[in-house]
N, C-alpha and C positions, 0 to 999 in steps of 0.2 A: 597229375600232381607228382612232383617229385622229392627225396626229401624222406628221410626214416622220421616216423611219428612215434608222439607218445599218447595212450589215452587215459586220461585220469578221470577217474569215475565218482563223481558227486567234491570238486575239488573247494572244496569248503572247509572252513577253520584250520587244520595243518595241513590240509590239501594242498593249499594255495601255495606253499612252499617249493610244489616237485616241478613247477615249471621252469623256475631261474635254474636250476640244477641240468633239470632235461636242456633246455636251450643253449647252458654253457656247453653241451656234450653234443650239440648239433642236433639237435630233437626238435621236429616242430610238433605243439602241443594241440592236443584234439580234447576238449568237454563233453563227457556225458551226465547227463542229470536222470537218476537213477527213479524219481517218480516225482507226481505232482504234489506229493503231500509234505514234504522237507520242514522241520521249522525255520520261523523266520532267523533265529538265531545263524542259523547257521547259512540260508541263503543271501546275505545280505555281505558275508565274506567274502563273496565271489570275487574274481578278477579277471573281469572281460577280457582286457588288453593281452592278456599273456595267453589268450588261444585262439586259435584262426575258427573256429566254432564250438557250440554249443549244440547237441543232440539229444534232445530228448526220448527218454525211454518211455514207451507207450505199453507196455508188455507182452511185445512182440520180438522175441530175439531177432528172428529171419528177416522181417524188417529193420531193426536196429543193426545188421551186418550188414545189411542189401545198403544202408547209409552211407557205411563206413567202408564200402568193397574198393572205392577207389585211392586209398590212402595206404602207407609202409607201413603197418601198424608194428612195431616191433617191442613193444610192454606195455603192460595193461598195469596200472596201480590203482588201489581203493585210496581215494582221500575222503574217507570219512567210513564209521559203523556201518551209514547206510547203502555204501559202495560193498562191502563185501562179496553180498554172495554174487551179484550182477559182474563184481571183478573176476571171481571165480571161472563163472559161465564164460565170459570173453576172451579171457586167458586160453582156457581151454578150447574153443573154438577157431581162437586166430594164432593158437600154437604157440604161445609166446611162454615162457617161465612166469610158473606161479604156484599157488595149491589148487589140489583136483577138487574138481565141482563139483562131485559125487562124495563128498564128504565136511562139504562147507557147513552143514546142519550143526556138526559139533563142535566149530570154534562162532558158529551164529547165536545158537540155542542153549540157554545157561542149564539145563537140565541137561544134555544131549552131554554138554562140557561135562559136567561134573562126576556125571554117570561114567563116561570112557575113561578120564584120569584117575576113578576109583577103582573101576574094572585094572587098570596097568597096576595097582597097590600104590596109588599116591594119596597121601589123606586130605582128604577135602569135609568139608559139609555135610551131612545127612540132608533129604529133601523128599519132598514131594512135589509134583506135579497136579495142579489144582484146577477143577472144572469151575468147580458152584463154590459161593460162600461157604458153607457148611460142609464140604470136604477140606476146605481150608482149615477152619475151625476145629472139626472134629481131627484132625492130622496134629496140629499141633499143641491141642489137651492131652495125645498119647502121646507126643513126647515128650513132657510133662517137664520141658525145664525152659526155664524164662530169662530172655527174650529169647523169640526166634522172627524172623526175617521173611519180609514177604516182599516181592519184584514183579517186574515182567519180564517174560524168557528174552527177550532181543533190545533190550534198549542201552542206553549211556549214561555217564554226566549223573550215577545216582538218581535218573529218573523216574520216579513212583518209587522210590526203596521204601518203608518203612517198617523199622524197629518196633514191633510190638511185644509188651506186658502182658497181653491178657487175651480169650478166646474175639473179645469183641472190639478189642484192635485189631487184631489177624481178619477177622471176617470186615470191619472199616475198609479196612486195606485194602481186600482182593476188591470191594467196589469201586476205589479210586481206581483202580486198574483197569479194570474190565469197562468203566465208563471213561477211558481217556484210551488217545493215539500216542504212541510210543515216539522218540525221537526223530523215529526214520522213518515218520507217515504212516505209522501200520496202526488198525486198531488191535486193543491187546484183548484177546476173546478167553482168555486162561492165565494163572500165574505162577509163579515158583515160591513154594513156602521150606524154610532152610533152617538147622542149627544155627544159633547165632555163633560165632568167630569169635573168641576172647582173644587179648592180645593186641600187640602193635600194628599196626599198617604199612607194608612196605609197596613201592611198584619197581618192578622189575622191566625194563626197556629192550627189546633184541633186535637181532636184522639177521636174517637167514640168507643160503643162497643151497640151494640141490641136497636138505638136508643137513648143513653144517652149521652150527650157529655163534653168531657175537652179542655177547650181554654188552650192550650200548652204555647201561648207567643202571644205577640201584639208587633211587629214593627215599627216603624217610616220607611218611605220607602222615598228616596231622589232619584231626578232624574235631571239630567241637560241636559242643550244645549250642544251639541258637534256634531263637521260633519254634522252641517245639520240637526240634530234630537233631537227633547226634550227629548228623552226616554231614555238619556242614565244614567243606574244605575251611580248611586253615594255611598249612603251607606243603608244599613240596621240598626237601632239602636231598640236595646231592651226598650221599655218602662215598668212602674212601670205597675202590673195587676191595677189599681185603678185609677180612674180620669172622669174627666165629659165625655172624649173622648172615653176613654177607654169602660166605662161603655156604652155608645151609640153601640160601636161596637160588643160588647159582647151581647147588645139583640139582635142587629140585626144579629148578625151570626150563632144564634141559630135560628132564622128563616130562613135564606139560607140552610143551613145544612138539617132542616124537610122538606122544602118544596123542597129540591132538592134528596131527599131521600138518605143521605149520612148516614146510619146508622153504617157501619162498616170502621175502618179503618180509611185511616188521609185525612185532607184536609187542603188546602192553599189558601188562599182568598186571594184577591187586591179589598182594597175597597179605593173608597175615601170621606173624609169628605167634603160633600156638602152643602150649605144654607140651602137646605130643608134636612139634615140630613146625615149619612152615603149612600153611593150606590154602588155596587157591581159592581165591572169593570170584574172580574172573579173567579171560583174558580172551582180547580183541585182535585179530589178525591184520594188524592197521600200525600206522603209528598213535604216536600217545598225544591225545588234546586235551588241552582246547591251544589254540595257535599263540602260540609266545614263548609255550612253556617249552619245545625240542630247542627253540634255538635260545634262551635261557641255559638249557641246563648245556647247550652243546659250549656255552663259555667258559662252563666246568671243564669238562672234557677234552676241548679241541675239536670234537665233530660231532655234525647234526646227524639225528636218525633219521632224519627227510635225507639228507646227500646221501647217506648209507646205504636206506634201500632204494635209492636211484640206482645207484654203483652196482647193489646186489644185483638187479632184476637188468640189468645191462651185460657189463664186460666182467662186473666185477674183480676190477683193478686195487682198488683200495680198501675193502672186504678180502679177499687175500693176504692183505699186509697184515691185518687186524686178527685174523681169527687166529685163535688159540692162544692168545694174550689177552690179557686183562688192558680196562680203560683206563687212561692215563686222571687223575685229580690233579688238573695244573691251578684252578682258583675256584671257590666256594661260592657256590650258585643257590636261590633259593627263588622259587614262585611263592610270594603271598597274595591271598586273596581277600579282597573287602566285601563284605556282604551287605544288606540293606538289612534293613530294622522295621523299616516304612513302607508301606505303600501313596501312592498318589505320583503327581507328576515333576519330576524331578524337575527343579529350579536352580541350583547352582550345589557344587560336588568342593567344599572349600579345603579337604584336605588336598586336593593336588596342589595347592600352593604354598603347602610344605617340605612333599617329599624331594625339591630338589637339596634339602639340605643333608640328605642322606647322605654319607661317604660311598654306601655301596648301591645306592641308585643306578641301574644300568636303565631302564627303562622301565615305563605301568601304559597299561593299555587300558580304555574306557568302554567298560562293556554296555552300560547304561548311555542313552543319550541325554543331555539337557533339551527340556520340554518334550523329552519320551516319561511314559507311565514308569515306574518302577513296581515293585512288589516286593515284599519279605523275600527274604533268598532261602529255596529248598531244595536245588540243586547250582552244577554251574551255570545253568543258563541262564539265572537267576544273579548273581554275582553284580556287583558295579562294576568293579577297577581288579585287576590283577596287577601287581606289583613287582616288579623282578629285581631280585640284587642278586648281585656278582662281585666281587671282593676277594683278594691275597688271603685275609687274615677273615678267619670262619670266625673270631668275637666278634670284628667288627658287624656281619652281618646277623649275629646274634641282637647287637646290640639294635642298628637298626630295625630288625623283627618287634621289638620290644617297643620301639618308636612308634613304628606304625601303630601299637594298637594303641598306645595310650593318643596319638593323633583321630583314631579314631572313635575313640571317646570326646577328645576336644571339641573335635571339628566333625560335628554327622551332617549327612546331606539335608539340604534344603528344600520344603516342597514348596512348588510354586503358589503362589496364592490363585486364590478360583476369580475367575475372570467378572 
């Protein structure tokens, strides 16, 4: 086989991206699929066409290299959460630029995270590490202030978060947890109970290369009450690189980033702006999903953080031109997202046949199928339709934003009737 490869590890939702990048740059592209347990959300993104195979990872490293011994392997990238620590391992194995594998635990493990950025003096979250119910429970009656936050240490997309009031939400919670598999196939056997984060929601976008880093884009992150839960996405809005906020987030995410040892490659942070400053809710050594939203906000911009950390984990040609400058705002980008109300089986979705009268409609993607089940949205994967505008003038897409929801009061989806 001849031919420099590229291998992208579980290339699903903004995965699916680094093939057309790798290919323009002479890369033939190699799949690995990181275990059998994947949800479907995210397996069903795939795109065969853009790789000469598909490798399954059995969890057997020496085997999964004894596969790959005949190809140029020369970058290893995670396209997706549950590629991480597998990209680590490979990385490090087949010698290629990346982060070291002996330390993936702490951009994987949200306790591992939170504890090393507090250790450097960065302020985050108070937390515990919870076995049983009842050390969840008794954890967060001592720290006697309401809400506080319970998760699972590895997962995405605000999968199992919830926001509890009271000792016997907190202990609800670690059951939902400890009785469900996390995004990335794993079952979740412990959980992380946290201060809750007062304050706005930013996400902070990067691309590293040998320790240096480029802030890609800074977000406005909006979340609302729905079904029961604060968490549910609302919109993504690109912010100007410049601002008292902006600036706060940009030093401090160059200290998450060192002290989390994210030196190659991209990451995606949820901070929020606190009284006593920015604090780091999470951050994924990956690019930022779910798949629409980098090349979305890259309309803002001028550049994808998929091309980016292609470029980085390469020659890095155009990561050179970039670092130590700030991101250019040439037009106002925003991801909305539509959530469900309903459960049952989706029978016709009749707002899409309004939003083409949007002025900043660039494009919406359908997460939901017709004559798929649907369900109340509690996290993204949960979601109908994402939305994207792009637009010169940031009213117009104000206004638009404003549109869609009152569309989405006009027009909610239809369930099919029962056969």
């Amino acid at each position: 086989m001849s031919g420099p490869c590229a291998l992208i590890v579980d290339p699903y939702s903004t995965g699916v991206l680094f093939a057309e990048y790798l290919r323009e740059r002479g890369y033939r592209c190699i799949a690995v699929q990181s275990g059998p347990e994947l949800v479907e959300s995210l397996l069903r993104t795939y795109q065969a066409d853009d790789f000469e195979t598909l490798v399954a990872y059995t969890g057997d490293i020496e085997a999964l290299l004894t596969q790959l011994s005949g190809y140029d392997i020369c970058c290893v990238l995670p396209g997706n959460e549950s590629a991480v620590e597998l990209a680590d391992i490979l990385g490090a194995r087949l010698g290629v630029r990346g982060n070291d594998a002996a330390t993936t635990k702490i951009r994987r493990n949200k306790f591992e995270m939170i504890e090393r950025i507090t250790g450097a003096g960065l302020h985050a979250a108070r937390q515990k590490l919870v076995m049983t119910e009842k050390e969840a429970g008794t954890w967060a009656q001592a720290h006697g202030h309401w809400p506080v936050v319970i998760k699972p240490l590895d997962s995405a997309s605000t999968d199992n978060v919830h926001v509890c009031h009271s000792e016997a939400e907190v202990r609800d919670g670690f059951q939902r947890i400890v009785q469900s598999r996390n995004l990335c196939g794993l079952q979740n056997t412990k959980a992380l109970v946290q201060s809750y984060l007062d304050g706005l929601e930013y996400v902070v976008n990067t691309v590293s290369r040998d320790g240096r880093h480029y802030i890609c884009d800074i977000l406005e992150s909006r979340k609302r009450s729905l079904n029961g839960s604060p968490l549910i996405y609302d919109f993504y809005r690109l912010l100007a690189p410049q601002g008292d906020i902006q600036d706060q987030l940009s030093r401090y995410i160059i200290g998450v980033l060192d002290s989390l040892e994210i030196r190659n490659g991209g990451g995606h942070a949820e901070i929020r702006m606190t009284a006593e400053g920015p604090a780091l809710i999470e951050i994924a050594a990956r690019a930022m999903g779910p798949l629409g939203s980098t090349t979305t906000v890259a309309h803002g911009t001028g550049h994808d953080q998929a091309e980016l950390i292609v470029d980085a984990l390469i020659d890095g040609t155009l990561f050179d031109r970039l670092v130590g400058n700030s991101y250019r705002m040439e037009k106002h980008a925003m991801v909305v997202y539509l959530p469900s109300t309903i459960d049952g089986i989706l029978g016709e979705l009749p707002i899409l046949n309004h939003l083409d009268t949007l002025p900043s409609l660039n494009s919406y993607q359908l997460m939901a199928q017709i004559g798929g089940r649907i369900r109340r949205t509690i996290d993204l994967t949960s979601v109908l339709a994402k939305i994207y505008l792009v637009h010169e003038d940031g009213a117009q897409v104000d206004r638009d934003y404003a549109r869609i929801r009152d569309l989405e009061t006009a027009f909610p989806p239809k369930i099919a009737a029962a056969a």
